[in-house]
C-alpha positions in Angstrom: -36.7 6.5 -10.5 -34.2 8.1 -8.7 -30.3 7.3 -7.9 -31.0 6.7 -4.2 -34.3 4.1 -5.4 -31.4 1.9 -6.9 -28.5 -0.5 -5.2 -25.5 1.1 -4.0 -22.2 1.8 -5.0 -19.9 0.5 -2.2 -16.4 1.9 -2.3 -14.9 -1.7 -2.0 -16.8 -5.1 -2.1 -15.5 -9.0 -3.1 -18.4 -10.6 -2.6 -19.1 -11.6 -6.0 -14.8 -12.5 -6.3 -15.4 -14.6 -3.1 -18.2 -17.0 -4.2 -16.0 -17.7 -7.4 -12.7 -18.7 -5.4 -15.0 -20.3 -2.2 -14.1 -23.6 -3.2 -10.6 -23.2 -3.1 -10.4 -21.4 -0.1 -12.4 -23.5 2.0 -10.7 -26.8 1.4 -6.9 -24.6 2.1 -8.5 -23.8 5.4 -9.6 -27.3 6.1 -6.1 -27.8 5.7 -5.5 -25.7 8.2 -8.0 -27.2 10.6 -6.9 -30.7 9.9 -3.0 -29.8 10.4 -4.0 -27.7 13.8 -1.6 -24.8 13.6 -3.8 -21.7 12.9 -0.8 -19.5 13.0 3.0 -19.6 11.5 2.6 -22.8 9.3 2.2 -25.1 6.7 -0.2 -22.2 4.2 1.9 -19.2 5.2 4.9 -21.3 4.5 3.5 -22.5 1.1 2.0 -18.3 0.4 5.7 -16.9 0.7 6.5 -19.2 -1.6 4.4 -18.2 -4.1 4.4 -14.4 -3.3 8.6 -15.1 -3.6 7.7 -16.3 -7.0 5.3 -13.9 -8.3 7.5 -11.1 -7.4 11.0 -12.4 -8.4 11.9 -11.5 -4.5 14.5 -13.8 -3.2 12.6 -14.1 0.4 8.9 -13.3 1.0 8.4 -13.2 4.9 4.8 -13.3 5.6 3.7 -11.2 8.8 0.5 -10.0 10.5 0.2 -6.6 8.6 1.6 -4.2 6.7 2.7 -2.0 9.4 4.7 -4.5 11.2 6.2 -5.0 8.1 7.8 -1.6 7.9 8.8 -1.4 11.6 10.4 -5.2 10.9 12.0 -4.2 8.0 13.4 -0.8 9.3 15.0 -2.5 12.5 16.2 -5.6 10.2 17.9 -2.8 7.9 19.5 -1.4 10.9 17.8 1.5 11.7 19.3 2.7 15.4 17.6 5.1 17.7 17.1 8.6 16.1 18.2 8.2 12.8 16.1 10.2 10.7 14.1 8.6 7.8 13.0 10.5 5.0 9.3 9.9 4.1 6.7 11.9 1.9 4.6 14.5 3.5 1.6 12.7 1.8 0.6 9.0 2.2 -0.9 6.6 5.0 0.1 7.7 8.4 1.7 4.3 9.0 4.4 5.5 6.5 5.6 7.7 9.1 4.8 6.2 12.7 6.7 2.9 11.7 9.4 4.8 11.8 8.4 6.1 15.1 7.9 2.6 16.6 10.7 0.8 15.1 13.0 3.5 16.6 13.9 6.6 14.4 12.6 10.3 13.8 10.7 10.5 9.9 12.0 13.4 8.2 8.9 15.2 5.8 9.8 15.8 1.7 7.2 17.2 -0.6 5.9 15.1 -3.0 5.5 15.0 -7.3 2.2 16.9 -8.2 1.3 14.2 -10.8 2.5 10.6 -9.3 2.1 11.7 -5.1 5.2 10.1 -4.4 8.6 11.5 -2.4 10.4 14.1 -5.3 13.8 13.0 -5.3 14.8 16.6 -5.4 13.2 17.4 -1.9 15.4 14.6 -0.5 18.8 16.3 -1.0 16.4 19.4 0.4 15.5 17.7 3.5 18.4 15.2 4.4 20.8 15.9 7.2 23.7 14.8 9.1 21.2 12.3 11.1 19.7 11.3 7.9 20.2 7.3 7.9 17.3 6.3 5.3 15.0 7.4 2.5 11.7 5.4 2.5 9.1 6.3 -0.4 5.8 5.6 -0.5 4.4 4.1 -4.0 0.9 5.0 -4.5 -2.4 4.5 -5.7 -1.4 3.6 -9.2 2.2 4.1 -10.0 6.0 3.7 -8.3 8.0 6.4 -7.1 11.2 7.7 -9.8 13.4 4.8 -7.9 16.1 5.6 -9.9 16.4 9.3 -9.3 15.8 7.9 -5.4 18.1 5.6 -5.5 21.3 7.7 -7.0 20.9 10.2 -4.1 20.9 7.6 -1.5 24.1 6.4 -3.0 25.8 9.6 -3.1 24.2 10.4 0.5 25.2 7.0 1.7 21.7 6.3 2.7 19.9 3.0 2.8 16.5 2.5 1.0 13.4 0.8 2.1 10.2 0.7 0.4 6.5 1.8 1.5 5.3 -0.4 -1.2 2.6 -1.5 0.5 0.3 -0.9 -2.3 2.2 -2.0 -4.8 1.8 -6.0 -5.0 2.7 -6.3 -9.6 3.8 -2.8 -10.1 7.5 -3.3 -11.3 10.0 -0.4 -12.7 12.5 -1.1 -15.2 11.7 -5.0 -14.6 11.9 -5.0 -11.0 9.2 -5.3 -8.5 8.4 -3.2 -5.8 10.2 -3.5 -2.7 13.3 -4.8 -4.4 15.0 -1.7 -5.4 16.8 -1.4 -2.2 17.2 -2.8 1.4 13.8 -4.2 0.8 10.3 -3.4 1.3 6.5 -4.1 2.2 3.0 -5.4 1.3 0.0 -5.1 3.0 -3.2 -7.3 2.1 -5.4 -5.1 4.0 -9.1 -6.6 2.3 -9.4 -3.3 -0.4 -5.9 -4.1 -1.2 -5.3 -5.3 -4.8 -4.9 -8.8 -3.2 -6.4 -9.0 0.0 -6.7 -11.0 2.6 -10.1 -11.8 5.5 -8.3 -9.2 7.6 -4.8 -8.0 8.8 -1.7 -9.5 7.1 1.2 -8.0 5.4 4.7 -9.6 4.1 8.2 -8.3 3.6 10.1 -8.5 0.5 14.1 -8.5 0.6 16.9 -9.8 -1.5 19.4 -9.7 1.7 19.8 -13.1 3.5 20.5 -11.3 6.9 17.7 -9.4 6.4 15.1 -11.8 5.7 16.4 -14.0 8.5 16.4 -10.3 11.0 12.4 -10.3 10.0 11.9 -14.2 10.3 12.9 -13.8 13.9 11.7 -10.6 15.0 8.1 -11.9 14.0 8.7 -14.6 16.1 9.4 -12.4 19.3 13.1 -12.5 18.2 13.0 -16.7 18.3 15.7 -18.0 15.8 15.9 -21.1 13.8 13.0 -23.1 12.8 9.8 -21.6 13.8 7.4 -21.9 10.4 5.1 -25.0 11.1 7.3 -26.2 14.2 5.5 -26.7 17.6 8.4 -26.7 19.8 9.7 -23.4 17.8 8.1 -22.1 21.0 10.4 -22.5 23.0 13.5 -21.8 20.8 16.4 -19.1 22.2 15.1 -16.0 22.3 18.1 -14.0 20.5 16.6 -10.6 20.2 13.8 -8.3 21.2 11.0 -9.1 19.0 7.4 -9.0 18.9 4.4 -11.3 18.2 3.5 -10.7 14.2 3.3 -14.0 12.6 0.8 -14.0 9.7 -2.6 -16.2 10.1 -2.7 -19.4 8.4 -6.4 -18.6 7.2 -5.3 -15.0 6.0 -2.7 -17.0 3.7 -5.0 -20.0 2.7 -7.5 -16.8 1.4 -4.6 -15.5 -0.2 -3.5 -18.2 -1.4 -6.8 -18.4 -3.2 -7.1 -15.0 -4.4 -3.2 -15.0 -5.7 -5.0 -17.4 -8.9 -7.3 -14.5 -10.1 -4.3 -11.8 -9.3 -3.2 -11.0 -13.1 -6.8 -11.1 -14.3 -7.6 -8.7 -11.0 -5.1 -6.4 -12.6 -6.6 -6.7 -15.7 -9.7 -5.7 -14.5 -8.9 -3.1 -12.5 -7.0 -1.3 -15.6 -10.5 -1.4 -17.7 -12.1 -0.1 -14.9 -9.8 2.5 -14.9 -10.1 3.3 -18.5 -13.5 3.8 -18.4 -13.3 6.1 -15.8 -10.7 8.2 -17.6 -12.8 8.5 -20.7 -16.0 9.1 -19.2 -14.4 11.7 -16.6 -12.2 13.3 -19.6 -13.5 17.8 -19.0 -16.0 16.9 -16.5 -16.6 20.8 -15.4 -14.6 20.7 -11.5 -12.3 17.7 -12.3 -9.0 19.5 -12.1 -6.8 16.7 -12.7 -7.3 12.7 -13.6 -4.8 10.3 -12.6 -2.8 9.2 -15.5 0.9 6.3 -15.1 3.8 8.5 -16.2 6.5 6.0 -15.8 7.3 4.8 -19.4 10.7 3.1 -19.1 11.3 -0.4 -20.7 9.8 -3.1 -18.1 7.8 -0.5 -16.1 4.2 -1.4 -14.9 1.8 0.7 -13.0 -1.3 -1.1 -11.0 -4.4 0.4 -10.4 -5.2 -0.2 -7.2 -6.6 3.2 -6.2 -8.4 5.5 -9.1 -8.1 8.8 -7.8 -9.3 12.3 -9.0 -8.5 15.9 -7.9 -11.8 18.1 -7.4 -12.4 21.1 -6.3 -15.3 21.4 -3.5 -13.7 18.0 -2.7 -15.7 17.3 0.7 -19.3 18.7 -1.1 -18.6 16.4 -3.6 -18.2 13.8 -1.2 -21.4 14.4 0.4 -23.1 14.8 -2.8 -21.7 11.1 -3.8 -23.0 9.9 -0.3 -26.4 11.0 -1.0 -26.6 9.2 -4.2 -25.5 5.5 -2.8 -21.5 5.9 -4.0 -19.2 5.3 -1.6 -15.7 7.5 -1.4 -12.5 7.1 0.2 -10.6 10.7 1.2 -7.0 10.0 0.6 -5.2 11.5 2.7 -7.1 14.6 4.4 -4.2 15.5 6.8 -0.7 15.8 5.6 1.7 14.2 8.1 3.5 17.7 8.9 -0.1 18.8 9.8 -1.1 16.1 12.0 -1.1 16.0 16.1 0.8 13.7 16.2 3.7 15.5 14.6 3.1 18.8 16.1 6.6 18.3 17.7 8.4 18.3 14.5 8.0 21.9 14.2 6.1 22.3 10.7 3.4 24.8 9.9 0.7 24.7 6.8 2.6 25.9 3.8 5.8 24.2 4.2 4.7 21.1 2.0 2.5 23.1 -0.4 2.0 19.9 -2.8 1.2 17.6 -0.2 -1.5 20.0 1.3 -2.8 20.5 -2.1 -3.4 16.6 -2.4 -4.7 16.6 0.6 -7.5 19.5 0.2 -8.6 18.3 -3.5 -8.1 14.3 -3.3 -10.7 11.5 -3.4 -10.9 7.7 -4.5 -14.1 6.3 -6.3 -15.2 2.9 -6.1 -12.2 0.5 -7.7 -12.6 -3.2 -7.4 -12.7 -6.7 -9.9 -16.6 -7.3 -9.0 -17.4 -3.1 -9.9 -20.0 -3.5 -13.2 -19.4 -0.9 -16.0 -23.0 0.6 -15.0 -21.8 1.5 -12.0 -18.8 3.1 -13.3 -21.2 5.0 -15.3 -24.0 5.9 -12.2 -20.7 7.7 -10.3 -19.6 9.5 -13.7 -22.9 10.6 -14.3 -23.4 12.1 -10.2 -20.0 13.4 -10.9 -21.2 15.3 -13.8 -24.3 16.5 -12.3 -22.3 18.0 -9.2 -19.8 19.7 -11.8 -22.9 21.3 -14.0 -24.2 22.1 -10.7 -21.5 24.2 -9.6 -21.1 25.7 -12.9 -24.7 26.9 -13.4 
């Protein structure tokens, strides 16, 4: 028998996590068919509530994905047209157009070798007189050093927002993601540690003004009471907003999935374990991931388990051929990508960034992945590395 006569390795599945919570989830979405407002109401009300609670955030403000989040967030923090916002050269490309959309010009820092998140240092490197913001990206497993981040912005007299899109229960020194600053973001994009049917992402703020900025620009800038209102409709229209109100069946699965969230983590952590041990001077593997933050209070969440290779993309392939699915993150650094050919930058200029991006790859991380398949990718990635070696 051979790898490819056995099932596959999906990069992400929940089927097995969705026939456990079924029961809960349909009767919330009956709820939503017997109240008859499928957007803006009574379960995305009831799901800030509990994502306020669960993350110690004064305001949760649910909206219809994680992107939209950052571009509602930067314009709620007061982000005017071209102010510069500094970013990491390395993370999801929405890290950088939200700034874009929402109005400002994103400025590109290197990143830390070991964590992939903005090195404080390369802010002070980077920042200019236009310089408004600095907006890091936590990732994969692990904040960025927020209170390195957060000393320079105060010296710099810069405002910070939080990428923390994938960082639902990572918290540093006590706090959670997205409250370190201004505010920031989640995204329950279906791989995400909690995820939703589809699209939906939320907001996460301590500030009032901000949290009611956000609660009308979702609403195409409609004030006052809008959550589970009919006639919010029709409510003044006080400033330019845009249509991102969060589907009442994205919460009611959320809602359902937020019951198994600690355990998720739990999971995901053992998973991740047995990765590092069975992975530990595999011949190729130039670096495992590994949490470096170890001050009091400081969590890291494994929501992405990724490894440095070399021959990345044949490994990739190789994985492909056996049934295991792989995710490249990212393959284009954002001072390499069209996109951003305007900005000026050339290959070289972010030489840890591009490093991440050339050697990079995700294996299969999820609550309903079985030890034996932890061990059927370890053992192809063995095979590839004794491979190369012989």
């Amino acid at each position: 028998m051979t790898d490819l006569d056995v099932d596959p390795v999906p990069f992400f599945s929940q089927a097995r996590t969705f026939d456990g919570l079924w029961p809960d989830i349909s009767a919330r979405i009956e709820e939503v068919f017997d109240n008859g407002k499928f957007s803006h109401g009574r379960q995305v009300a009831e799901f800030e509530r509990s994502l306020a609670d669960y993350t110690g955030a004064r305001f949760a403000v649910g909206v219809n994905s994680g992107t939209d989040a950052l571009v509602l967030l930067l314009r709620a923090a007061g982000l005017k047209q071209g102010d510069e916002v500094v970013v990491p050269a390395y993370s999801f490309v929405a890290t950088a157009t939200s700034v874009v959309l929402a109005g400002g010009r994103p400025v590109f820092a290197d990143v830390d070798a070991v964590t992939y998140a903005l090195d404080p240092a390369e802010v002070d490197r980077v920042a200019g007189p236009r310089t408004r913001f600095v907006m890091p990206a936590h990732l994969f497993c692990q904040m960025a050093d927020m209170a390195a981040l957060s000393e320079i912005a105060e010296r710099r007299g810069l405002a910070v927002v939080e990428d923390s899109a994938e960082a639902i229960g990572m918290r540093q020194r006590g706090v959670h993601a997205g409250l370190h600053g201004a505010g920031g973001v989640l995204s329950f994009f279906p791989a995400k540690t909690l995820g939703a049917l589809g699209d939906a992402g939320a907001v996460l703020t301590d500030d009032p003004r901000i949290a009611e900025l956000v609660s009308g620009l979702r609403h195409h800038g409609r004030f006052g009471r809008t959550l589970d209102n009919f006639p919010g409709i029709s409510t003044e229209t006080g400033m330019t907003g845009t249509n991102s109100k969060m589907d009442d069946i994205q919460a009611a699965v959320l809602l359902g999935k937020m019951t198994c969230l600690d355990a998720d983590i739990a999971r995901r952590a053992e998973l991740a374990e047995a990765y590092r041990r069975r992975l530990a001077g595999v011949p190729g593997v130039v670096r495992l991931p590994e949490v470096v933050d170890t001050a009091p209070d400081s969590t890291g969440v494994w929501y992405v388990f990724l490894i440095e290779v070399e021959h990345r993309d044949e490994l990739v392939a190789h994985l492909d051929r056996r049934g295991i699915g792989t995710e490249t993150y990212y393959p284009v650094p954002f001072h390499l990508q069209p996109c951003f050919a305007g900005h000026g930058h050339c290959r070289g200029d972010f030489p840890r960034a591009e490093a991440a991006s050339e050697r990079a790859v995700a294996l299969p991380l999820y609550p309903d992945l079985t030890i034996e398949q932890v061990d059927r990718v370890c053992s192809a990635i063995r095979d590839f590395g004794a491979g190369r070696c012989a």
